[in-house]
C-alpha positions in Angstrom: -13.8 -6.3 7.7 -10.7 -3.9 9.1 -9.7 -4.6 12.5 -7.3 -3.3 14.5 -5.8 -4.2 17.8 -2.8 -3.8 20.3 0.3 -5.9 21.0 2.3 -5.7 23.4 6.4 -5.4 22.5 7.4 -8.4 22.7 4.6 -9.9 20.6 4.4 -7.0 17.9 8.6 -7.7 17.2 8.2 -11.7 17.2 5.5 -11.1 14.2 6.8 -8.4 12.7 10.4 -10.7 13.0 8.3 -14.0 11.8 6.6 -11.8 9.0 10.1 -10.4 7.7 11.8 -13.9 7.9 9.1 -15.5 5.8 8.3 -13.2 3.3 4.3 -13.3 4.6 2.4 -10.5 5.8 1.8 -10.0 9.8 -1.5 -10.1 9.0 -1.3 -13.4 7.3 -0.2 -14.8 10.5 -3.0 -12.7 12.5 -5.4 -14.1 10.2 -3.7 -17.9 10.7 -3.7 -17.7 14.4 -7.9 -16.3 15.1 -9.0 -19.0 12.0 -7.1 -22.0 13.8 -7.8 -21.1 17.5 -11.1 -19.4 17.4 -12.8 -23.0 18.1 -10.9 -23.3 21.1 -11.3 -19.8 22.2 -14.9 -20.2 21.8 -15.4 -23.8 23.7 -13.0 -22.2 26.4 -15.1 -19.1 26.9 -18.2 -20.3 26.2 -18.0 -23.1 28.9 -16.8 -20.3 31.7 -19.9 -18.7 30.8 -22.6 -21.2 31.1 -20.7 -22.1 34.6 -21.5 -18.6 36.1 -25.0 -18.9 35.2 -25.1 -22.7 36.5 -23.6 -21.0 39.7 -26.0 -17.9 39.6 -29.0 -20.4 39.1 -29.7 -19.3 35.8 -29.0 -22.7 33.9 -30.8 -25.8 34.9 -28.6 -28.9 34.9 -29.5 -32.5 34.8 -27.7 -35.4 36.8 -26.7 -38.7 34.8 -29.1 -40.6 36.5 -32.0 -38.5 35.3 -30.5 -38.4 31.2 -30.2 -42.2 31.1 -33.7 -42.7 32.9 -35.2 -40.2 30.1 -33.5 -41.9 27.6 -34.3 -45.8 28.7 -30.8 -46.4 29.4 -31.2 -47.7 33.0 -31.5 -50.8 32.9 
């Protein structure tokens, strides 16, 4: 699926720089970069939004103590 998106400048001449240096495509590297950080981009937005609804009351939460008694872990 095509995709486009902006860089800025600086970022645009380091890949274009990388990408000429190498012999690889700028969108090899485009492609490198969102397949090994997507996890992390995902866990890191992801969390921020279950917090805002925690905080808005949308998202009920449970305390340790109340896990490890459903569980049978408090002994």
């Amino acid at each position: 699926m095509p995709t486009s998106i902006r860089l800025n400048n600086d970022i645009e001449n380091r890949l274009t720089h990388l990408a000429e240096i190498t012999g690889r495509s700028k969108s090899f590297y485009l492609r490198k970069l969102i397949e090994d950080h997507f996890d992390e981009l995902e866990e890191i937005y992801l969390a921020e939004e279950t917090l805002q609804r925690i905080r808005r009351g949308e998202e009920k939460t449970h305390s340790l103590k109340d896990v490890e008694h459903e569980l049978g872990l408090d002994d």
